[in-house]
N, CA, C and O atoms as CSV, one atom per row, in Angstrom:
chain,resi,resn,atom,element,x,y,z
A,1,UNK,N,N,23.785,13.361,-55.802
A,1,UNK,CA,C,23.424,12.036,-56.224
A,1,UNK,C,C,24.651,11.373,-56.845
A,1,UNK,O,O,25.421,11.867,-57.668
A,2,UNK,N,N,24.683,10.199,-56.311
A,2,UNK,CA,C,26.389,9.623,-56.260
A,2,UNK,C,C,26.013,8.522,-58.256
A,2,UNK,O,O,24.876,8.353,-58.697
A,3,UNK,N,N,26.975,8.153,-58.789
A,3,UNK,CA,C,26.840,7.797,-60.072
A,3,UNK,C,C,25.905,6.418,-60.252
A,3,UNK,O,O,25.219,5.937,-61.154
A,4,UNK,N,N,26.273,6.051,-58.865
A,4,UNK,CA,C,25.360,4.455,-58.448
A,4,UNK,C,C,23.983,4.809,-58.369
A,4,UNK,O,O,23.199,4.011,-58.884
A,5,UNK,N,N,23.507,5.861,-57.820
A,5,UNK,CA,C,22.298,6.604,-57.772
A,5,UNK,C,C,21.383,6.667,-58.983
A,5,UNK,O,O,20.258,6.208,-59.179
A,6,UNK,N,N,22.505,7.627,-59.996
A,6,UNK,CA,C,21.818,8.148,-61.489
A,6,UNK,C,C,21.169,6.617,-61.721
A,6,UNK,O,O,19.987,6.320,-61.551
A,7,UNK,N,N,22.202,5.763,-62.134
A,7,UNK,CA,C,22.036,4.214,-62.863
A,7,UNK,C,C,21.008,3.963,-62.459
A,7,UNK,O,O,20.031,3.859,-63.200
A,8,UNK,N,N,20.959,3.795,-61.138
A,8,UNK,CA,C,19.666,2.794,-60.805
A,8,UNK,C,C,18.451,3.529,-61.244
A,8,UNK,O,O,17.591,2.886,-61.845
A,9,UNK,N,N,18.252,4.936,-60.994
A,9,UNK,CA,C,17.539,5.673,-61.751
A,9,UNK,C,C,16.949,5.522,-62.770
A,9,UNK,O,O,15.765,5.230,-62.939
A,10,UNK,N,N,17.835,5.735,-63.579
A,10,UNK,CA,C,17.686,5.249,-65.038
A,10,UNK,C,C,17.475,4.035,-65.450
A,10,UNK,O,O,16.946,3.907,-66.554
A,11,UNK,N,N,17.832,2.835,-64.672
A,11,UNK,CA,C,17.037,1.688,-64.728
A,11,UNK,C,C,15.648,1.549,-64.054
A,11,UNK,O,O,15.259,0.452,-63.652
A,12,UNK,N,N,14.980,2.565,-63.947
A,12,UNK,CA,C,13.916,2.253,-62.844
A,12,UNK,C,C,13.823,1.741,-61.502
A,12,UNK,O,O,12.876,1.584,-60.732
A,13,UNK,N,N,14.823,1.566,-61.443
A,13,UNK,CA,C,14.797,0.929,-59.885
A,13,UNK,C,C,14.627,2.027,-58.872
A,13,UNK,O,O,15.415,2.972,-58.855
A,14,UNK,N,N,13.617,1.933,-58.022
A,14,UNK,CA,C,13.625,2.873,-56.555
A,14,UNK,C,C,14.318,2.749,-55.301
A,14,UNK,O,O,14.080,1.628,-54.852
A,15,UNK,N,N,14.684,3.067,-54.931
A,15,UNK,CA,C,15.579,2.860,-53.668
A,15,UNK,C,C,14.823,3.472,-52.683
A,15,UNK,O,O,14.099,4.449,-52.873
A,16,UNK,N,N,15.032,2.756,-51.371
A,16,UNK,CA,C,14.234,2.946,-50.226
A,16,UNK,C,C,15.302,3.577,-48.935
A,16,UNK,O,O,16.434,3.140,-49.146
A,17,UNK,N,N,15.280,4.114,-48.176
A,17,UNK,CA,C,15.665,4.830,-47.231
A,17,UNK,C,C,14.946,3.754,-45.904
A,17,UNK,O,O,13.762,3.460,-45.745
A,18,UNK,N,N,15.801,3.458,-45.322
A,18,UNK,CA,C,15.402,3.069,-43.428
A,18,UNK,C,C,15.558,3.695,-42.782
A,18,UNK,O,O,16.546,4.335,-42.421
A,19,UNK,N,N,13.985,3.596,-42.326
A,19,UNK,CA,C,13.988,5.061,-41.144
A,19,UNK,C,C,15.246,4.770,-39.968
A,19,UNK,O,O,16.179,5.478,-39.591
A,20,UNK,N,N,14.816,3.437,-39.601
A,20,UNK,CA,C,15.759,2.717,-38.429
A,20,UNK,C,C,16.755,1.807,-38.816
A,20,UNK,O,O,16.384,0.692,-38.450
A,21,UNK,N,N,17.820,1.749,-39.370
A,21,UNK,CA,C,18.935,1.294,-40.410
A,21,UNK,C,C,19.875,0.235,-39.493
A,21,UNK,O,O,20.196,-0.887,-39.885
A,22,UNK,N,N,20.318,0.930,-37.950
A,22,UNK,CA,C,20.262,-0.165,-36.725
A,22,UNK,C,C,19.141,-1.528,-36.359
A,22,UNK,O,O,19.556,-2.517,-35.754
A,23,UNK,N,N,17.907,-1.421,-36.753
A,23,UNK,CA,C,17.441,-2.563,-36.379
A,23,UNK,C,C,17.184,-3.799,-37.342
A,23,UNK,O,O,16.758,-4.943,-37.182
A,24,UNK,N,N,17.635,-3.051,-38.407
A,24,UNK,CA,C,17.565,-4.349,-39.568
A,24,UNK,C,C,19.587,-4.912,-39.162
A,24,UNK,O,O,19.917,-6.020,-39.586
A,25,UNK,N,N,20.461,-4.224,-38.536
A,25,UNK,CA,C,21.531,-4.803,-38.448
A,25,UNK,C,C,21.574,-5.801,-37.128
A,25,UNK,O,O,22.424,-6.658,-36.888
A,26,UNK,N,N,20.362,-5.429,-36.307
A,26,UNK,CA,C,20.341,-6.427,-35.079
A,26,UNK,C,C,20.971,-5.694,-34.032
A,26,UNK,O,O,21.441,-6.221,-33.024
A,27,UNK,N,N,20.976,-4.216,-34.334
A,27,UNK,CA,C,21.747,-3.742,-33.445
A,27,UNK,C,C,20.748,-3.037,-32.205
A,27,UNK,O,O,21.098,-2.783,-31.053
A,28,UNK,N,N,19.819,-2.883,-32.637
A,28,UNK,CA,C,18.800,-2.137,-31.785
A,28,UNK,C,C,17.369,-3.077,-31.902
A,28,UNK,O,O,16.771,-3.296,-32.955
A,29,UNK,N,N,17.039,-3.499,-30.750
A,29,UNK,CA,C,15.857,-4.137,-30.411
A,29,UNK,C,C,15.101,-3.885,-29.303
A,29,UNK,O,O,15.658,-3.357,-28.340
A,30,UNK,N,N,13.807,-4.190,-29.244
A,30,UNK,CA,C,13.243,-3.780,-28.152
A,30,UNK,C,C,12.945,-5.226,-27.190
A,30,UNK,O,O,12.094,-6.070,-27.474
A,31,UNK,N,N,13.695,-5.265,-26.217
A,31,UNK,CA,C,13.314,-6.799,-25.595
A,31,UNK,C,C,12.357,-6.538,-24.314
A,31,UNK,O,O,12.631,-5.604,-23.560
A,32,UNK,N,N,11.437,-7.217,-24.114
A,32,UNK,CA,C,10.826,-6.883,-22.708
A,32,UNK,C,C,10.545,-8.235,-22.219
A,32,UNK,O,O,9.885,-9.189,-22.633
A,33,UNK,N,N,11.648,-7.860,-20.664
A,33,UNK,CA,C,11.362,-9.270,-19.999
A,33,UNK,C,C,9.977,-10.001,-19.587
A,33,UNK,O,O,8.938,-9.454,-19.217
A,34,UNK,N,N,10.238,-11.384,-19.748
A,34,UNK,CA,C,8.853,-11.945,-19.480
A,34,UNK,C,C,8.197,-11.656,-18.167
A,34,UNK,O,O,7.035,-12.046,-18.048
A,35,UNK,N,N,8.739,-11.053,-17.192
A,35,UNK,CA,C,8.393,-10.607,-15.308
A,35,UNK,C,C,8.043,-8.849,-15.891
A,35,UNK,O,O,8.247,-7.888,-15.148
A,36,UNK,N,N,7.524,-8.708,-17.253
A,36,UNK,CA,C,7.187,-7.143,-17.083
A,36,UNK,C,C,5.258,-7.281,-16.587
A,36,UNK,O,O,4.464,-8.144,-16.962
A,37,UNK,N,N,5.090,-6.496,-15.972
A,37,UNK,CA,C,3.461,-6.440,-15.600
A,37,UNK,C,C,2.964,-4.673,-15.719
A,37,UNK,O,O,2.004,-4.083,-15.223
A,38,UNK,N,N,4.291,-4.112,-16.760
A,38,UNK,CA,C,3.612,-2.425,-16.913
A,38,UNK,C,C,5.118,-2.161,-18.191
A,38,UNK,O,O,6.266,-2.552,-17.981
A,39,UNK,N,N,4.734,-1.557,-19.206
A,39,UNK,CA,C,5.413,-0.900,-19.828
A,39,UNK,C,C,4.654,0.915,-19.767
A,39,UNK,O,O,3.501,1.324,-19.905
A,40,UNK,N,N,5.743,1.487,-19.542
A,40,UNK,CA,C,6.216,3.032,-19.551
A,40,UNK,C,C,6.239,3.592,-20.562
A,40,UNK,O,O,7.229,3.143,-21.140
A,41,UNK,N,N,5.742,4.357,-21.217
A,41,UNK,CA,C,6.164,5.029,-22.645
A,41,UNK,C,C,6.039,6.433,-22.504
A,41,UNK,O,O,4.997,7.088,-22.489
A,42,UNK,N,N,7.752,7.012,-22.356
A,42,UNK,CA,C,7.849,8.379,-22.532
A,42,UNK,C,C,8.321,9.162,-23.479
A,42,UNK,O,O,8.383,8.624,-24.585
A,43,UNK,N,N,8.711,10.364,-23.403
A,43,UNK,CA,C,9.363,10.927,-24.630
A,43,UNK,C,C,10.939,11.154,-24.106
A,43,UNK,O,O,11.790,11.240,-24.991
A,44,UNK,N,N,11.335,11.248,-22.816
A,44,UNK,CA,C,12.353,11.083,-21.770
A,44,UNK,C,C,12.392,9.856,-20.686
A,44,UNK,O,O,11.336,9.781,-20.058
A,45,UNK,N,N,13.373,8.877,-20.327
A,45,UNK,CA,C,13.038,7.950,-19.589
A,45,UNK,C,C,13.281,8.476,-18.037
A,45,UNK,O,O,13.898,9.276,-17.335
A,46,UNK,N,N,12.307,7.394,-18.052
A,46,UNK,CA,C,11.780,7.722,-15.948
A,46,UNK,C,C,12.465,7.196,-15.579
A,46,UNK,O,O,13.249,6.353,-16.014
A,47,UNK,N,N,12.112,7.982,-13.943
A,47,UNK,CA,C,13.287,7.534,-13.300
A,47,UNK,C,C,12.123,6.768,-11.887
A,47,UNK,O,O,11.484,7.538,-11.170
A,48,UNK,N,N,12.048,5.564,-11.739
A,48,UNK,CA,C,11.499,4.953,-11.087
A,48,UNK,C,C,11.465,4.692,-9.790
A,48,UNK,O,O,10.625,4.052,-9.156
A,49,UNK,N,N,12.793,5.428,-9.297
A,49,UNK,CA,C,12.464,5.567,-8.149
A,49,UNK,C,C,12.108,7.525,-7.793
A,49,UNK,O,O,12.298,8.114,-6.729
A,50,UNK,N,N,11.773,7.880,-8.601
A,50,UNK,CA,C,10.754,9.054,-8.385
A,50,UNK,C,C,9.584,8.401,-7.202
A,50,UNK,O,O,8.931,7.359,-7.174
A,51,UNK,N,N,9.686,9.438,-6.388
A,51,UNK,CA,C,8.837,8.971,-5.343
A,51,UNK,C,C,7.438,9.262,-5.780
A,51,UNK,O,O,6.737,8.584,-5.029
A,52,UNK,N,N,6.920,9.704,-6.336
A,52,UNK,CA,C,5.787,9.894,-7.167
A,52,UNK,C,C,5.309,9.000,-8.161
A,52,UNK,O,O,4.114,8.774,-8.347
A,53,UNK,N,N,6.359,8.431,-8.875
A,53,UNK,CA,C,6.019,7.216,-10.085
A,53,UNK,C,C,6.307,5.910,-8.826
A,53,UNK,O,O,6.019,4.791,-9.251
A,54,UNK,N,N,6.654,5.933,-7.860
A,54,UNK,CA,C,6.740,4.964,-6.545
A,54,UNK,C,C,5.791,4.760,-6.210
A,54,UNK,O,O,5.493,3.605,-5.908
A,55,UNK,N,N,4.811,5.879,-6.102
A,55,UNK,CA,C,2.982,6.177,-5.405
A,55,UNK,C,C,2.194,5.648,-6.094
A,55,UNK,O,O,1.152,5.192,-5.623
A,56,UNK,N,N,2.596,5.556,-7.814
A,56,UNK,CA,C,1.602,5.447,-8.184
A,56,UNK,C,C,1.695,3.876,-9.039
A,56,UNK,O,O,0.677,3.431,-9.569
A,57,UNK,N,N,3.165,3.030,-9.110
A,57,UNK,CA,C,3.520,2.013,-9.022
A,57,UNK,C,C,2.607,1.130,-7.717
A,57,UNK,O,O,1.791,0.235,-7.935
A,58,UNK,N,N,2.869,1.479,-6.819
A,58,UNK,CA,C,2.696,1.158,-5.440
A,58,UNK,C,C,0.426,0.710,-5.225
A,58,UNK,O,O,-0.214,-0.233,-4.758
A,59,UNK,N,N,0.126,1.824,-5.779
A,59,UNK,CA,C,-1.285,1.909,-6.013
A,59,UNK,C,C,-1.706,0.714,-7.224
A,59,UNK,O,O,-2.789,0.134,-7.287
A,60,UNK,N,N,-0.653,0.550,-8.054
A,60,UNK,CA,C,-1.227,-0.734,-9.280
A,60,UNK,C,C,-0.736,-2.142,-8.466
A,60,UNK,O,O,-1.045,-3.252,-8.899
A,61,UNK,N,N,-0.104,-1.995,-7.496
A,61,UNK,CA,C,0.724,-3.351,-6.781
A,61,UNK,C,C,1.833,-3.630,-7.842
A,61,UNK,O,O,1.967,-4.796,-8.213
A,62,UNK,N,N,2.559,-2.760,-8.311
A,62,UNK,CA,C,3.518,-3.036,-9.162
A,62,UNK,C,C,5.051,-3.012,-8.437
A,62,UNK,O,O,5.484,-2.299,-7.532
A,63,UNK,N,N,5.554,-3.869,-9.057
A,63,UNK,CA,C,7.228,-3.141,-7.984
A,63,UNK,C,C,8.024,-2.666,-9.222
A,63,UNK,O,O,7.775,-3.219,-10.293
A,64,UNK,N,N,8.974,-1.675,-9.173
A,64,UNK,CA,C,9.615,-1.301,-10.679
A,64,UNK,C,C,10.564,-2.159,-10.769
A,64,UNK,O,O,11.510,-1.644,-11.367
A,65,UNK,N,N,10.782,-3.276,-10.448
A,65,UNK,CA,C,11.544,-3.972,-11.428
A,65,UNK,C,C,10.625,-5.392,-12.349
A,65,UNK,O,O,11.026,-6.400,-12.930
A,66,UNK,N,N,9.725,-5.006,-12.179
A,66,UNK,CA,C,8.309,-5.756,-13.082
A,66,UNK,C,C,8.188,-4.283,-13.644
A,66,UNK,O,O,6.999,-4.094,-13.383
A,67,UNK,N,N,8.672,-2.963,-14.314
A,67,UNK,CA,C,8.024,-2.111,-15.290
A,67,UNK,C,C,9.657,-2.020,-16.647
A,67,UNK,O,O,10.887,-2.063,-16.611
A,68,UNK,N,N,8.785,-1.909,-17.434
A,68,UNK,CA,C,9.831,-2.151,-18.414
A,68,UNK,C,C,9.396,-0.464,-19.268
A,68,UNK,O,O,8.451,-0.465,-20.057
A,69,UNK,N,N,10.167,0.845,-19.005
A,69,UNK,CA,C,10.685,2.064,-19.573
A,69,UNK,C,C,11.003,1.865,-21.182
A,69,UNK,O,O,11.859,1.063,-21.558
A,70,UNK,N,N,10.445,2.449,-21.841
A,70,UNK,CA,C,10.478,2.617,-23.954
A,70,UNK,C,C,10.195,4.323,-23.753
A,70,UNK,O,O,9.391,4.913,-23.033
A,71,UNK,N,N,11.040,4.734,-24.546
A,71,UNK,CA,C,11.187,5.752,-24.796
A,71,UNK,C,C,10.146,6.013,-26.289
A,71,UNK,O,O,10.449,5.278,-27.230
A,72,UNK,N,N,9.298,6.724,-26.464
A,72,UNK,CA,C,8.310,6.949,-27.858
A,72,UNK,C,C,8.968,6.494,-28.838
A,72,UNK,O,O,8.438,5.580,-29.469
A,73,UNK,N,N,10.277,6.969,-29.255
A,73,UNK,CA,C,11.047,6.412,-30.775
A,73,UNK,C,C,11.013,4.960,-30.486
A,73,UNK,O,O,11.247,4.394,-31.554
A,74,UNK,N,N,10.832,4.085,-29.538
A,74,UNK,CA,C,10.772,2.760,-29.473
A,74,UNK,C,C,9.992,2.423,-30.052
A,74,UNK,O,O,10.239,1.594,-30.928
A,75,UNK,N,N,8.332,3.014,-29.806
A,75,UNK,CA,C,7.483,1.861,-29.942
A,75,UNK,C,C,7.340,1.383,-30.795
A,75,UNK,O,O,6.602,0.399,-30.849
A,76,UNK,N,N,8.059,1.923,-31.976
A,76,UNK,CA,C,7.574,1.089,-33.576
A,76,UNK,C,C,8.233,0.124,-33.371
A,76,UNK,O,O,7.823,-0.681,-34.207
A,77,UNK,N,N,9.286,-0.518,-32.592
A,77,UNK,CA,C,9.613,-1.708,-32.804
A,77,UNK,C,C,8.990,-2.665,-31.861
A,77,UNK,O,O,9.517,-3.735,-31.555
A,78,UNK,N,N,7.782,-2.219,-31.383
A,78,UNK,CA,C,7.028,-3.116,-30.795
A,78,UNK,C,C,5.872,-3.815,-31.532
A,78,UNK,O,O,5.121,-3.141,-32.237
A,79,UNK,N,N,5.710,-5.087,-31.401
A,79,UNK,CA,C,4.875,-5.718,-31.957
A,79,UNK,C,C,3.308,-5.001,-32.183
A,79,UNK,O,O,2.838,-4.076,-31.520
A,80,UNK,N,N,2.717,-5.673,-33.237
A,80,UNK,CA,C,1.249,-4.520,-33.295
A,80,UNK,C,C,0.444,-4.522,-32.034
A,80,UNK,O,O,-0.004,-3.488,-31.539
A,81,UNK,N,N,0.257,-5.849,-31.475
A,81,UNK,CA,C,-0.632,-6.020,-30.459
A,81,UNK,C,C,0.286,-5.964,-29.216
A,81,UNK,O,O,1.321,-6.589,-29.450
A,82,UNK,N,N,0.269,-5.557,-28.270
A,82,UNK,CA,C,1.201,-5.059,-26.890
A,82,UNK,C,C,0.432,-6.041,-25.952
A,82,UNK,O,O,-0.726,-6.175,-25.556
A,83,UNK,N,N,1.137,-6.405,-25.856
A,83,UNK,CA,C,0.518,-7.613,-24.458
A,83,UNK,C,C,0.646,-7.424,-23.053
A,83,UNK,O,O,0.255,-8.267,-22.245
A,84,UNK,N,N,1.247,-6.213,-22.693
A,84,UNK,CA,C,1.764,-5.856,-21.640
A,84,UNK,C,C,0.543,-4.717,-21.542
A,84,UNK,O,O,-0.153,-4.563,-22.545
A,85,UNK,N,N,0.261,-3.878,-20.295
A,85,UNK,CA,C,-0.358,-2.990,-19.822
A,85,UNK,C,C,0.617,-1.927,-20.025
A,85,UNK,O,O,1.824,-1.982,-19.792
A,86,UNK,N,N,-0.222,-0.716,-20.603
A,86,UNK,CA,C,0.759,0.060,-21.028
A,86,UNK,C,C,0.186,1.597,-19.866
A,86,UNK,O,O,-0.925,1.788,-19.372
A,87,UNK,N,N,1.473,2.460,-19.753
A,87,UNK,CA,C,1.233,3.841,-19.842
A,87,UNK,C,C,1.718,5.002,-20.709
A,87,UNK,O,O,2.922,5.101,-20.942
A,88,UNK,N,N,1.063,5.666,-21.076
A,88,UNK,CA,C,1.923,6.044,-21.867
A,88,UNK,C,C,1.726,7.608,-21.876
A,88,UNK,O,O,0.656,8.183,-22.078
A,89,UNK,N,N,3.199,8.314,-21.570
A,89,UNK,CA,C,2.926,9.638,-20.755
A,89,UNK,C,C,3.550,10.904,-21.992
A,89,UNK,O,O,4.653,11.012,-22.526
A,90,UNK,N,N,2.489,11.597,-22.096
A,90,UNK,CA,C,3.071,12.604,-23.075
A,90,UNK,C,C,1.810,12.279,-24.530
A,90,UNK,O,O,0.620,12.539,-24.356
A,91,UNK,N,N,2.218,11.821,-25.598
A,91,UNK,CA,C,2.144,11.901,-26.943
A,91,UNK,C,C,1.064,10.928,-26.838
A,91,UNK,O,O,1.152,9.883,-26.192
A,92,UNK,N,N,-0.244,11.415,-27.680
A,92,UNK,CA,C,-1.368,10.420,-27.974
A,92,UNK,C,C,-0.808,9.101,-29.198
A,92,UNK,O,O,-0.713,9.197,-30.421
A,93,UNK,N,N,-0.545,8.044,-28.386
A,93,UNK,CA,C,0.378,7.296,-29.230
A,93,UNK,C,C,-1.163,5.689,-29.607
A,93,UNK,O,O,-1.696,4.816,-28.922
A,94,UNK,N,N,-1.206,5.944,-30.391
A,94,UNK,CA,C,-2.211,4.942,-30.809
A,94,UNK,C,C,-1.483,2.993,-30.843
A,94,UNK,O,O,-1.070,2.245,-31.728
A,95,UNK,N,N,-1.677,2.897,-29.333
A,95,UNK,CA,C,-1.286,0.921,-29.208
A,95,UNK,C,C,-2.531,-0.235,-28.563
A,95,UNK,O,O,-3.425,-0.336,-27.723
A,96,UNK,N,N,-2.054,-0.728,-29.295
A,96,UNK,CA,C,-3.005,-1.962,-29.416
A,96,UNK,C,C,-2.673,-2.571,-28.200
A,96,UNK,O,O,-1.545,-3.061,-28.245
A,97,UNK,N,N,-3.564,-2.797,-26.540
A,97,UNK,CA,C,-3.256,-3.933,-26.150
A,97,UNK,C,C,-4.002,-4.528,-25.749
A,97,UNK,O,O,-5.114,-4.110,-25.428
A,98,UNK,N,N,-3.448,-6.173,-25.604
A,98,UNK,CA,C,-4.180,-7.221,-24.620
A,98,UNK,C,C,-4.646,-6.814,-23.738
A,98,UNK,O,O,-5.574,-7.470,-23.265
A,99,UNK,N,N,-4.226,-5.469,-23.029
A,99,UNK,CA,C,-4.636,-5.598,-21.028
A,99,UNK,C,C,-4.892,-4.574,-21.668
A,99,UNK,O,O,-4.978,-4.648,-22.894
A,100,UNK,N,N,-5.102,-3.216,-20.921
A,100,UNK,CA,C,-5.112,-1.822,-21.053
A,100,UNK,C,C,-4.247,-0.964,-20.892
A,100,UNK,O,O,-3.240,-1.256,-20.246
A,101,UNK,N,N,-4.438,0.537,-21.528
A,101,UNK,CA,C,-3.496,1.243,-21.466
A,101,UNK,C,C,-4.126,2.644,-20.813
A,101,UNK,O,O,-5.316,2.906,-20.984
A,102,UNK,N,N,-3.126,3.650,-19.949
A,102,UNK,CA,C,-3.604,4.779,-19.616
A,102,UNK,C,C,-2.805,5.839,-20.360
A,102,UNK,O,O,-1.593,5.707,-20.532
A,103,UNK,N,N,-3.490,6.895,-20.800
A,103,UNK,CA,C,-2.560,8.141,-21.170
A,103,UNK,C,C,-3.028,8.746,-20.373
A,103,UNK,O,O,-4.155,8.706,-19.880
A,104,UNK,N,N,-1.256,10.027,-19.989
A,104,UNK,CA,C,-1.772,10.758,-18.882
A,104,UNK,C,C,-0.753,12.055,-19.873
A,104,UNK,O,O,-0.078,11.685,-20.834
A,105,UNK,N,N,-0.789,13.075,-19.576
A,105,UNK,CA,C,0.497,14.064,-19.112
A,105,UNK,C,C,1.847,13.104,-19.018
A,105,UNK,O,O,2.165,11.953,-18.718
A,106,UNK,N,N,2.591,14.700,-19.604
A,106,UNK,CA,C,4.175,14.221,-19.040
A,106,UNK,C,C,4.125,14.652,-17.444
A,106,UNK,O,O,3.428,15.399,-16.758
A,107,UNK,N,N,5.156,13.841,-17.247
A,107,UNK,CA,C,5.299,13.182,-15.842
A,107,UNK,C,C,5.312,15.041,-14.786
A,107,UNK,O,O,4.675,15.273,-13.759
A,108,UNK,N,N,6.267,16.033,-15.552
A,108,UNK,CA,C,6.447,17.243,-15.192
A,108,UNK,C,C,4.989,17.683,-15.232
A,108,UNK,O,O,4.696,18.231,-14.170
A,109,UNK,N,N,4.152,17.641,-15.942
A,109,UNK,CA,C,2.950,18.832,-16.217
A,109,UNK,C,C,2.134,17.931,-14.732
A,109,UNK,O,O,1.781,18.639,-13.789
A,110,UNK,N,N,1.918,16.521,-14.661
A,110,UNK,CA,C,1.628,16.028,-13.748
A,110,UNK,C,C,1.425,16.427,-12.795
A,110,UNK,O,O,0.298,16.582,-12.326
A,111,UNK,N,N,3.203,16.886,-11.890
A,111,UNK,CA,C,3.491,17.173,-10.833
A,111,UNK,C,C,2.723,18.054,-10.207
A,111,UNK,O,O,2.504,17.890,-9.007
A,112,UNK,N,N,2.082,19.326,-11.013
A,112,UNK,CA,C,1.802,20.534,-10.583
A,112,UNK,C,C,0.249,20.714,-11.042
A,112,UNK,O,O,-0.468,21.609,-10.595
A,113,UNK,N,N,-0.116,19.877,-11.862
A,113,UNK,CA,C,-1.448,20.042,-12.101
A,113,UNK,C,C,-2.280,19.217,-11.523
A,113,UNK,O,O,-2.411,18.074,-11.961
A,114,UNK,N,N,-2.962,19.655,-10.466
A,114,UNK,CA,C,-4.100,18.690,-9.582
A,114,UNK,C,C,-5.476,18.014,-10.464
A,114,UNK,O,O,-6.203,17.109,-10.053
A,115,UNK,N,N,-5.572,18.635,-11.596
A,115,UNK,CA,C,-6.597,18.440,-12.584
A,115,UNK,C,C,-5.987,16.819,-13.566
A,115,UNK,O,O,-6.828,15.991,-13.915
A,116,UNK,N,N,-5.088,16.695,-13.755
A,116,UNK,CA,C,-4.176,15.559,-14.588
A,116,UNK,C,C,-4.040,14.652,-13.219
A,116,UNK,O,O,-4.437,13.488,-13.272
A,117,UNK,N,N,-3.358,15.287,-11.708
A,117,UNK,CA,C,-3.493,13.819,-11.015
A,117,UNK,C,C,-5.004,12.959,-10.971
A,117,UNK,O,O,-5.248,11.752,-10.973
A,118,UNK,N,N,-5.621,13.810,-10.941
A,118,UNK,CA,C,-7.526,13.107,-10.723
A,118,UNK,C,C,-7.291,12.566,-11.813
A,118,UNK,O,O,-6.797,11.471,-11.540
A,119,UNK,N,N,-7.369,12.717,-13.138
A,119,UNK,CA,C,-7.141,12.288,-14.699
A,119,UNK,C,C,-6.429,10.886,-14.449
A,119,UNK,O,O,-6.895,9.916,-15.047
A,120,UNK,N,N,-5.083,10.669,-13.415
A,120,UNK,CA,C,-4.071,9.338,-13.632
A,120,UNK,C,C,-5.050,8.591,-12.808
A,120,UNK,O,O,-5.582,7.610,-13.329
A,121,UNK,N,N,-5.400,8.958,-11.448
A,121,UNK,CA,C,-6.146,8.354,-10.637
A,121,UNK,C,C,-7.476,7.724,-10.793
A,121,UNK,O,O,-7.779,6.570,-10.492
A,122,UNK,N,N,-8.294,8.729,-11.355
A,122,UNK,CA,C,-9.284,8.034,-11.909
A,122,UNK,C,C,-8.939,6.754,-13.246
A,122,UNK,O,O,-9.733,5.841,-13.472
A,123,UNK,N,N,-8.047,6.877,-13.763
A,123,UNK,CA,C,-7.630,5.904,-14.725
A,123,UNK,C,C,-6.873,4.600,-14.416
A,123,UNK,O,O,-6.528,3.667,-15.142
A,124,UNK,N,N,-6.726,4.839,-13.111
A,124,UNK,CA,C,-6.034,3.825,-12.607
A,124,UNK,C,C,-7.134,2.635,-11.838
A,124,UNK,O,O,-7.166,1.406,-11.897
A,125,UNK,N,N,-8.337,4.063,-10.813
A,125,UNK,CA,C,-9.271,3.146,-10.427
A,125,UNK,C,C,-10.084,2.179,-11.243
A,125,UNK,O,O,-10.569,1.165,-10.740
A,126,UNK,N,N,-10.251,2.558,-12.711
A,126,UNK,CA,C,-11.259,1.866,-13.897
A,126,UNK,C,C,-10.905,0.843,-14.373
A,126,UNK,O,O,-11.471,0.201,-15.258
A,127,UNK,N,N,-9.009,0.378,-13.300
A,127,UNK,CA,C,-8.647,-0.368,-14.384
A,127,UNK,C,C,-8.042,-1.615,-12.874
A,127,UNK,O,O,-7.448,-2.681,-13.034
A,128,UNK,N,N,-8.397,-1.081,-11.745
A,128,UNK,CA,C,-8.204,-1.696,-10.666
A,128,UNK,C,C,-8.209,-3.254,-10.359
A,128,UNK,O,O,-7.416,-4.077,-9.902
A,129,UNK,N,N,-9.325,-3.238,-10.774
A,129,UNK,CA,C,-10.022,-4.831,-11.132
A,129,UNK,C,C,-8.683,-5.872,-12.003
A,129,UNK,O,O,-8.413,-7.024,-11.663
A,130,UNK,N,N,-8.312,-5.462,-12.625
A,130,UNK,CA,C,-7.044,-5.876,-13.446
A,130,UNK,C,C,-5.622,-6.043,-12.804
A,130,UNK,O,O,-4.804,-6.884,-13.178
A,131,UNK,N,N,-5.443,-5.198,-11.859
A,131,UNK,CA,C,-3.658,-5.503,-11.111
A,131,UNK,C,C,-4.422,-6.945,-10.047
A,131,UNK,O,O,-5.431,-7.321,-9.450
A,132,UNK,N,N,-3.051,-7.278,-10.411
A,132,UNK,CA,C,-2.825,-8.657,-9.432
A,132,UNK,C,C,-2.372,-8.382,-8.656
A,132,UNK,O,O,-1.834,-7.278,-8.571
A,133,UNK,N,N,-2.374,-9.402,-7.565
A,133,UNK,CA,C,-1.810,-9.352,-6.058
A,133,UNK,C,C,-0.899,-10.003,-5.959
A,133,UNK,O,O,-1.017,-11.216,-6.132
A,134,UNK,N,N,0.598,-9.315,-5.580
A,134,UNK,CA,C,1.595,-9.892,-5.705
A,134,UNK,C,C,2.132,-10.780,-4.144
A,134,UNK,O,O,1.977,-10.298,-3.022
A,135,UNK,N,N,2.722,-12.037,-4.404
A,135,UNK,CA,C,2.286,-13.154,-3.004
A,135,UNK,C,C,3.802,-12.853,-2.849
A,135,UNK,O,O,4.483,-13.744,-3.358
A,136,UNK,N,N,4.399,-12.017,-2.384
A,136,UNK,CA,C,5.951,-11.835,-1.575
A,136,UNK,C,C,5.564,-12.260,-0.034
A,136,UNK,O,O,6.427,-12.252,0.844
């Protein structure tokens, strides 16, 4: 404890610690373009042209450059209410949105477990009614 430390101490003053010390400098933000129609939330970022996250892009009528990738340490800098349709693969991450969100498995446990694809699929059909049709 440095001498600036004791003082304030001893004056009562508490001092606070930032978890994220970059985003109060403006150095780290989370921007998501206005053409997003799917945010991604992993604990590792995807790789979108995985021919598998292609299949299942492809099934929402999404193209990946309308999906906007956040890595979990992101989401706190996302607003409370998420306005975007979310997925979010791995960690039961509690978000608020406008549209809906699916949790599935990480993308690996996915691959190999036929029990988790029915799990994405069926979650995708419940929510079918909701993807738009894109006029290319």
């Amino acid at each position: 404890m440095t001498v600036r430390d004791q003082l304030l101490k001893h004056m009562g003053i508490v001092q606070w610690t930032l978890r994220n010390p970059t985003v109060l400098r403006g150095e780290h933000a989370v921007s998501i373009p206005d053409s997003t129609r799917l945010v991604i939330i992993a604990d590792e970022r995807i790789d979108l042209d995985n021919l598998f996250v292609k299949d299942i892009l492809r099934a929402m009528m999404i193209d990946s450059c309308q999906v906007c990738c956040l890595l979990t340490k992101e989401v706190s800098l996302l607003p409370k209410e998420v306005l975007w349709p979310c997925w979010i693969l791995g960690k039961q991450l509690a978000i608020s949105s406008k549209k809906w969100v699916i949790h599935t498995l990480p993308l690996e446990e996915i691959y190999f477990n036929p029990q988790s694809k029915r799990a994405l699929w069926a979650q995708i059909c419940q929510y079918e009614n909701n993807f738009e049709f894109s006029t290319k």
